[in-house]
C-alpha positions as CSV (number, residue, x, y, z in Angstrom):
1,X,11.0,-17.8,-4.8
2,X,13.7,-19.1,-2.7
3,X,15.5,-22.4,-1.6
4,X,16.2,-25.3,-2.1
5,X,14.5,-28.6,-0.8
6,X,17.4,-30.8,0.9
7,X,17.1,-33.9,3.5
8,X,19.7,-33.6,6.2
9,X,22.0,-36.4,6.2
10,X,20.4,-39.2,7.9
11,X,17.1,-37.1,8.9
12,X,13.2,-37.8,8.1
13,X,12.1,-35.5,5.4
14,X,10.8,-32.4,6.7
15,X,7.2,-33.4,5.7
16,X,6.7,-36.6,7.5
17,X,2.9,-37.0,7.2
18,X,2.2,-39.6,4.0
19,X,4.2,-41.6,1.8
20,X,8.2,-40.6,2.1
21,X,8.4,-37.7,-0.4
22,X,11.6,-37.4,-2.8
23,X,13.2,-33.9,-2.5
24,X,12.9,-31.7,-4.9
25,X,15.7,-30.8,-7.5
26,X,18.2,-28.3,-7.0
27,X,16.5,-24.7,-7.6
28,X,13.2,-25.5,-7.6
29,X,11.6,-23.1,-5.1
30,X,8.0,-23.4,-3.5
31,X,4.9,-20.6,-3.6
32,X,5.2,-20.5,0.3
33,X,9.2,-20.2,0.0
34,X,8.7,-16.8,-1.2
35,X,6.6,-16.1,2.1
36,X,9.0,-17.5,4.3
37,X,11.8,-15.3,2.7
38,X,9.7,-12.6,3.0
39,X,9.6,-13.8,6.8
40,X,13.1,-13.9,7.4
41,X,13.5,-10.8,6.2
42,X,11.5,-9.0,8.9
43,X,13.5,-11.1,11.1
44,X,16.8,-9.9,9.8
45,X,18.5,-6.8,11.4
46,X,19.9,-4.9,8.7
47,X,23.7,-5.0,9.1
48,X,24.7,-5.8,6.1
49,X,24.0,-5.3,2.3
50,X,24.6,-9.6,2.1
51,X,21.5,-9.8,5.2
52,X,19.2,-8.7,2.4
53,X,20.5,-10.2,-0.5
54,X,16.8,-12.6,-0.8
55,X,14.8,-10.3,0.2
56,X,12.9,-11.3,-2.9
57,X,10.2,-12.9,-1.1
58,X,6.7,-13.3,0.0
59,X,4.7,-11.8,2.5
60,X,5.3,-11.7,6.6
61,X,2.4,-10.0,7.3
62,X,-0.8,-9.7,5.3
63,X,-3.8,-7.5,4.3
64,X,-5.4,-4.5,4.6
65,X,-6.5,-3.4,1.7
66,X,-7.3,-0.1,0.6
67,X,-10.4,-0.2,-1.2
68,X,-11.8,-3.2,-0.1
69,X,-11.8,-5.6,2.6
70,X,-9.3,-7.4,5.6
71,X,-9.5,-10.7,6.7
72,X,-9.2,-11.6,10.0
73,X,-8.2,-14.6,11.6
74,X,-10.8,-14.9,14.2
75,X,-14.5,-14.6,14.9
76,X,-13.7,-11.6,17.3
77,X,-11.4,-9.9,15.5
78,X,-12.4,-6.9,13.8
79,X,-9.9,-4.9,12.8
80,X,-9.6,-0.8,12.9
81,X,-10.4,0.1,9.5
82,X,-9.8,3.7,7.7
83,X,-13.2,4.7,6.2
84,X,-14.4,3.3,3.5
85,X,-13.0,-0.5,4.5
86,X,-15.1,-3.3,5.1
87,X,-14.3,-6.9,7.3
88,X,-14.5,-10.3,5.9
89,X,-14.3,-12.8,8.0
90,X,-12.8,-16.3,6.5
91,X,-13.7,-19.2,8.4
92,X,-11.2,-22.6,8.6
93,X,-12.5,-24.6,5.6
94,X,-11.8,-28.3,6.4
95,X,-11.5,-30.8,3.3
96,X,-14.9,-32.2,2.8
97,X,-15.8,-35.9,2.7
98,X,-11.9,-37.2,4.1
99,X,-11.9,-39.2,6.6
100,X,-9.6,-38.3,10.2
101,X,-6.7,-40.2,10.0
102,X,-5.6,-41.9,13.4
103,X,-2.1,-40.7,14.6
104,X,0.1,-42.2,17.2
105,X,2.0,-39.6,19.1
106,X,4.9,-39.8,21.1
107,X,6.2,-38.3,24.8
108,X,9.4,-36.2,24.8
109,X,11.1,-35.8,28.0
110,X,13.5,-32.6,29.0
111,X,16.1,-34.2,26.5
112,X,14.5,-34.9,23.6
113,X,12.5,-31.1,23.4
114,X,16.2,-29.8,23.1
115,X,17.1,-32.2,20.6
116,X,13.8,-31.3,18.4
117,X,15.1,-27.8,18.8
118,X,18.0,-28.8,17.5
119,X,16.7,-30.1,14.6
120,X,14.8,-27.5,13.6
121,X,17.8,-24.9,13.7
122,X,19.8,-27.4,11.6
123,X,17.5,-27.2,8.7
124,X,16.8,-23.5,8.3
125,X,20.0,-22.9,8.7
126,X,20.4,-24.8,5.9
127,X,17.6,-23.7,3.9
128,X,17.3,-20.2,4.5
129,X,21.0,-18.8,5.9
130,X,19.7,-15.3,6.5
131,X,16.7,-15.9,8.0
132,X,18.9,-17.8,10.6
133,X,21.1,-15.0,10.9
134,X,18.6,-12.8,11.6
135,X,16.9,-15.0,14.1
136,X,20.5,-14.6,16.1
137,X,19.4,-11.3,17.4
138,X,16.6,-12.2,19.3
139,X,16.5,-13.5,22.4
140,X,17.1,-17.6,22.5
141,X,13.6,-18.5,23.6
142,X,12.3,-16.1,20.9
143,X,15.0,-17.7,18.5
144,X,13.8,-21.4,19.2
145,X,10.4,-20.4,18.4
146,X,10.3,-18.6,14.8
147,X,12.8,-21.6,14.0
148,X,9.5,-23.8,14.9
149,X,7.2,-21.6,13.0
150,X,9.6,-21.4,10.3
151,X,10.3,-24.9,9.7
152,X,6.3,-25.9,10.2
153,X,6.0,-23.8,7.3
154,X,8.3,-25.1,5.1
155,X,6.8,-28.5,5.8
156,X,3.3,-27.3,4.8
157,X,4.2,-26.0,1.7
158,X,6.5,-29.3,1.0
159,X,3.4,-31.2,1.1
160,X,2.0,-29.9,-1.9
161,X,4.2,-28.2,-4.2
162,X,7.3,-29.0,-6.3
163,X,7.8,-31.2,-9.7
164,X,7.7,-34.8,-7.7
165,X,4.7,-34.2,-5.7
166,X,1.7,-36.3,-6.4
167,X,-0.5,-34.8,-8.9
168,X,-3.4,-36.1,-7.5
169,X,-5.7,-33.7,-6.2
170,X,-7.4,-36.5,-3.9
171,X,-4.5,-37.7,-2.4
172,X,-3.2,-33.8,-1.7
173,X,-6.3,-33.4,-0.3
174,X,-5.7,-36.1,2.2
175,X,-2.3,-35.1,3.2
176,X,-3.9,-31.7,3.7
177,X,-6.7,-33.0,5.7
178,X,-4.1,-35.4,8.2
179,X,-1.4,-32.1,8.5
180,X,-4.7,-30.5,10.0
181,X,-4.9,-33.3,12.4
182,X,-1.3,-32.5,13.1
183,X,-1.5,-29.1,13.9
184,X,-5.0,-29.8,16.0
185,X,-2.3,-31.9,18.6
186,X,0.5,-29.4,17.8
187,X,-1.8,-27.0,19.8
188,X,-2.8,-29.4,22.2
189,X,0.7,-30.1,23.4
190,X,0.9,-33.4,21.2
191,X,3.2,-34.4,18.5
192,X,3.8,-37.2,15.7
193,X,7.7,-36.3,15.7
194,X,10.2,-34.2,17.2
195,X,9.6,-30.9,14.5
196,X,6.0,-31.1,15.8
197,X,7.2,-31.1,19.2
198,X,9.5,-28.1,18.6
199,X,6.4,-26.3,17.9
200,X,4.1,-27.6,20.0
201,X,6.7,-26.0,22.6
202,X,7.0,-23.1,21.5
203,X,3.1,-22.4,21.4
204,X,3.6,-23.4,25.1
205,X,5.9,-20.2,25.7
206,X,4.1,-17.7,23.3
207,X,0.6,-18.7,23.0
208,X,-1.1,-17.9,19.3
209,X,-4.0,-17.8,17.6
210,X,-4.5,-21.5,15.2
211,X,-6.9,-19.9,12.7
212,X,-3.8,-18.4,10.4
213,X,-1.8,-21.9,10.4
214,X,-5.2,-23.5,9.6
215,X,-5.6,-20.9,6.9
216,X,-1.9,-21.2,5.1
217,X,-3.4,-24.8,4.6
218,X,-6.5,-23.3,3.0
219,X,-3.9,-21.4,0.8
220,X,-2.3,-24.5,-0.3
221,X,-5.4,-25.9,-1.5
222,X,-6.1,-23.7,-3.6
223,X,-2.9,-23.8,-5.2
224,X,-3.8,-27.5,-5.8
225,X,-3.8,-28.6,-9.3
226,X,-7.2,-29.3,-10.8
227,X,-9.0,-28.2,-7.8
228,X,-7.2,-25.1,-7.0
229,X,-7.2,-22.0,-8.6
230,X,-5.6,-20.8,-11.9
231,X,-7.4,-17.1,-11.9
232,X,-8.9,-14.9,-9.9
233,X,-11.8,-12.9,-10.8
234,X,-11.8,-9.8,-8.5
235,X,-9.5,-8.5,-6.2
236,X,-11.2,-10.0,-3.3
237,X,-10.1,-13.1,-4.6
238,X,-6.7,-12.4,-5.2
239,X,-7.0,-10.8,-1.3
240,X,-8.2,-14.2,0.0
241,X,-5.4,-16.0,-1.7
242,X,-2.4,-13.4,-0.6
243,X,-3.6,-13.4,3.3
244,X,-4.3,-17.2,3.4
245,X,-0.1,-17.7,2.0
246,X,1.2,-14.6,3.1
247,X,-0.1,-12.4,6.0
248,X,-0.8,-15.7,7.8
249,X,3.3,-15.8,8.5
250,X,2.7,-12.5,10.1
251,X,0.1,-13.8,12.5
252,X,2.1,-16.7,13.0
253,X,5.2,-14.6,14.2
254,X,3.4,-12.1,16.1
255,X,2.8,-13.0,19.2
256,X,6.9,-13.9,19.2
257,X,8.4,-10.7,17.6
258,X,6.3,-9.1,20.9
259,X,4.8,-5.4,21.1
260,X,6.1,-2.2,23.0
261,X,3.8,-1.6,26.1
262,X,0.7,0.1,25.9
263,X,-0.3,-1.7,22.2
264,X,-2.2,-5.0,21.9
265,X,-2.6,-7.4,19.6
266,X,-5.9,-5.8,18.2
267,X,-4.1,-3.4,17.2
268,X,-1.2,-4.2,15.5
269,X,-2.8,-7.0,13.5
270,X,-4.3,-4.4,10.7
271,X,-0.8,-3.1,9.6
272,X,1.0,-7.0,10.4
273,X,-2.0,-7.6,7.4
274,X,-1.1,-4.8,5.8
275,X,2.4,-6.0,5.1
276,X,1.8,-8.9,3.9
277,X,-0.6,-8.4,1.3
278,X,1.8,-5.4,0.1
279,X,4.6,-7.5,0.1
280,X,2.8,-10.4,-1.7
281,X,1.1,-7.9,-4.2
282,X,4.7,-6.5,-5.1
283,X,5.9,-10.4,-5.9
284,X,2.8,-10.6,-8.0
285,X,3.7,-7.5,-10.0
286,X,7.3,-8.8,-10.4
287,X,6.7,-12.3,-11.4
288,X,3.9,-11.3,-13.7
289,X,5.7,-13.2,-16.7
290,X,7.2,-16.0,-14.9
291,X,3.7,-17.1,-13.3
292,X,2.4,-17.5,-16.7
293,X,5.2,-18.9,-18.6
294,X,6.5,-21.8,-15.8
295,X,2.3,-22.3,-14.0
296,X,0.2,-20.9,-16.1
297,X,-1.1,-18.9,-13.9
298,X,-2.6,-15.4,-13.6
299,X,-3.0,-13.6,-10.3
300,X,-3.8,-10.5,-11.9
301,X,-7.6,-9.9,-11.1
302,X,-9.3,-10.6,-13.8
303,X,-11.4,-7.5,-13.0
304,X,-8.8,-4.9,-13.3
305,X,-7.7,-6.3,-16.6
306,X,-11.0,-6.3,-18.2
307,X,-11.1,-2.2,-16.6
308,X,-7.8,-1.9,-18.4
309,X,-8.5,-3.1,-21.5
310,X,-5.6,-6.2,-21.2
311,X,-6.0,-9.6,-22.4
312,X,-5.1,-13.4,-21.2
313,X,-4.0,-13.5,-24.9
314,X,-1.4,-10.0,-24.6
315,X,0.2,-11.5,-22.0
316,X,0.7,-14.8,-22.9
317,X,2.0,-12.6,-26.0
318,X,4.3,-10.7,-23.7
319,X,3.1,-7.5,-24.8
320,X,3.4,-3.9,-23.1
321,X,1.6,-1.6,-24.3
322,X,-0.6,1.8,-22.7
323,X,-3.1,-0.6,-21.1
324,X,-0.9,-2.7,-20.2
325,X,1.4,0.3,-18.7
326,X,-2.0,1.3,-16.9
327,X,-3.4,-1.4,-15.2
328,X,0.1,-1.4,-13.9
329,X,0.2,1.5,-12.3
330,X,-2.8,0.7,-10.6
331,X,-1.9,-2.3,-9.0
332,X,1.3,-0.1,-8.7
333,X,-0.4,2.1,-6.2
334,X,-2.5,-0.8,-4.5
335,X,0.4,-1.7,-3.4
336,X,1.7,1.5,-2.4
337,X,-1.0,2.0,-0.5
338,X,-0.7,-1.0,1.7
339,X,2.9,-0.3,2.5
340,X,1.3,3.2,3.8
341,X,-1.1,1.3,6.3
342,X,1.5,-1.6,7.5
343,X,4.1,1.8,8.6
344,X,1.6,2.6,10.8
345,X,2.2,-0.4,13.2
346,X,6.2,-0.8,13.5
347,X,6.0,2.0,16.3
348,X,3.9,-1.2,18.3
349,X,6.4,-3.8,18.1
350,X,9.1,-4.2,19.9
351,X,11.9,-2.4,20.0
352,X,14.0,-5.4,18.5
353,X,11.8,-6.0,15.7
354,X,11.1,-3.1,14.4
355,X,14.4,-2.2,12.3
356,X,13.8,-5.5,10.2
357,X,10.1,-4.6,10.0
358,X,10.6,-1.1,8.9
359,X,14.2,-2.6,6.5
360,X,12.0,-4.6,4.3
361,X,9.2,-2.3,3.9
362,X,11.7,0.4,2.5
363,X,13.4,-2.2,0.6
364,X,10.9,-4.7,-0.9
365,X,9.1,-1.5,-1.7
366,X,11.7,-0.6,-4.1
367,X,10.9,-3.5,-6.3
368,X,7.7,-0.9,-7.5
369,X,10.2,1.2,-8.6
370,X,12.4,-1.0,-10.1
371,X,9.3,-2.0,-12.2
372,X,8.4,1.4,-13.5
373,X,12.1,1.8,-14.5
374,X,11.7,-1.0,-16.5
375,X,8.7,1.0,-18.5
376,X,6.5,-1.5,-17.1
377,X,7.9,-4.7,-18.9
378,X,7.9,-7.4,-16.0
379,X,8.3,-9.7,-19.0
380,X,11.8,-9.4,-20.2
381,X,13.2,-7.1,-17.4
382,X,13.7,-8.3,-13.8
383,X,12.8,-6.1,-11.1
384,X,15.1,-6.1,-8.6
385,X,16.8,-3.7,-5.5
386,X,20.9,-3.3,-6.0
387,X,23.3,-3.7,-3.2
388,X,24.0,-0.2,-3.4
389,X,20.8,0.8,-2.6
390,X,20.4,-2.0,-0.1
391,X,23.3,-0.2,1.7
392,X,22.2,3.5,1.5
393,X,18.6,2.0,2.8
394,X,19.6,0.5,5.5
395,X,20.6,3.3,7.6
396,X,17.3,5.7,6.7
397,X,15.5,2.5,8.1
398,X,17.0,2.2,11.2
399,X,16.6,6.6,11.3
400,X,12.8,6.0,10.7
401,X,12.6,3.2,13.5
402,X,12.9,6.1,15.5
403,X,10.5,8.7,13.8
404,X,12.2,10.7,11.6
405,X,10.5,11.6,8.8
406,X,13.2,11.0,6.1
């Protein structure tokens, strides 16, 4: 997971809905700061071994999934499936029982829409210094606008994670329930301060879809303590969770990254999904240890370990054995298998996105091998991609982001 919380000097805190929320210490890192990482690195042209040194992140786009179901973020949309894949569709899933919260909002004139933009290039500059590097090489109206999406995300995971937040579930909840509020004016033209407005501006310029920011909320709920969730059963569950925090990004940025003629939107949302959910199932394979040492938590579907013959109690105990090595490989593959669907839509986007889209495919990727190198033991052993092979990636991306089969 990656950055660090920080109030700019003299700013509102980046989540302004609520009581004034202390920052959170040095190296703590959020769930959703994984999938934001994850985002710049698709936004990142690949120039330099340093652009990709976090690509350690979560997912830009989300899931297709290879042997089960998609979720889509839409009553219309059905995505093209390959045999054998069914459709899901998730509807928004409002807080039940809370009460709408009445929000004053304020008029920005030519002045102040700069100034907001402003603002929200100050802070992931700060946060997230290669994401805003990456954001350089795309045009400035394009820039401005994954800078909003960016920043709106950050504030939506600051609302409910970190060691200072409130551990009550109903007060979450309620913060949850007015950010929905929020985003309802966001989309409206309407905002409570000038980071809403930057967004609200930029939905102006490249019109998107609302269901996957409501649903990144949806994923934040159920990270909620108490009333979130601490396992999931099957892997339909575990899907839910990774396109609700991850591919949602992907949605999000869409519509701004932009497609080569002759594609649509309907079509290049399967493989966005795709991405995401392989990117956020290779972060789950990684941080298998971690999750359960510093959360408690295991994303593992319950399901395959029970198929597998592996225990809560074996990896509580840290232990690796042929099961264990097993039900890796599977997921292993899973994985694979998504990074095969999400290569099938870089040849859609546009030309300027496609070498960060097709750079952290071929490097996040490399995180599964990293993992069976390590016999399996995501324990002890951190899987990880070197800056050497960073550097000899690189250029085979940018060959592929022209066809070649290499």
């Amino acid at each position: 997971m990656s950055g660090q919380r920080h109030r700019l000097a003299s700013r509102q805190p980046l989540y302004c809905g609520g009581a004034d929320r202390p920052r959170d210490p040095p190296g703590h890192a959020g769930k959703v700061s994984k999938v934001l990482a994850t985002t710049a690195l698709l936004l990142v042209c690949a120039t330099s071994s340093a652009a990709f040194h976090r690509m350690a992140a979560s997912s830009w786009f989300a899931r297709v999934q290879p042997a089960s179901n998609v979720v889509p973020t839409s009553a219309t949309w059905t995505p093209r499936l390959p045999t054998g894949l069914r459709a899901i569709h998730v509807d928004n899933m409002e807080s039940p029982g809370l009460p709408s919260v009445a929000l004053e909002t304020k008029t920005f004139n030519a002045q102040a829409v700069e100034e907001a933009y402003n603002e929200v290039e100050k802070i992931m500059a700060h946060y997230a210094k290669t994401f805003y590097l990456g954001s350089k090489f795309f045009p400035l109206k394009k820039r401005k606008a994954i800078w909003a999406v960016y920043v709106w995300c950050r504030r939506t995971d600051e609302i409910v994670d970190g060691p200072t937040v409130s551990k009550d579930p109903t007060k979450l909840l309620a913060d949850l329930r007015e950010w929905e509020q929020r985003l309802d004016l966001m989309f409206d033209g309407k905002a409570v301060d000038a980071l809403d407005y930057a967004l609200a501006e930029s939905l102006k310029v490249f019109p998107g879809k609302k269901q996957p920011y409501y649903d990144m909320i949806e994923g934040m709920r159920m990270d909620l303590p108490v009333v979130g969730q601490q396992r999931y059963q099957t892997w339909d569950d575990l899907y839910l969770y990774c396109y609700r925090v991850a591919s949602t990004v992907g949605l999000m940025t869409l519509p701004v990254m932009g497609l080569t003629p002759g594609y649509t939107f309907e079509q290049a949302e399967p493989p966005a999904v795709a991405l995401g959910i392989a990117l956020q199932i290779t972060n789950i394979l990684r941080d298998v240890g971690e999750d359960y040492r510093d959360r408690g938590r295991i994303y593992l579907p319950l399901e395959d370990m029970a198929r597998f013959g592996v225990t809560e109690d074996q990896i509580q105990a840290e232990i690796v054995d042929e099961n264990y090595r097993a039900l890796m490989r599977f997921e292993i593959q899973r994985a694979r298998d998504y990074y095969a669907l999400a290569k099938t839509g870089i040849p859609m986007l546009a030309p300027e996105a496609r070498m960060p889209v097709q750079s952290s495919l071929d490097l996040y990727s490399q995180i599964l091998d990293s993992i069976e190198r390590n016999d399996y033991d995501n324990f002890r052993q951190r899987a990880y991609v070197s800056n050497w092979n960073k550097l000899v990636t690189l250029p085979l991306s940018w060959l592929r982001t022209w066809g070649l089969k290499i």
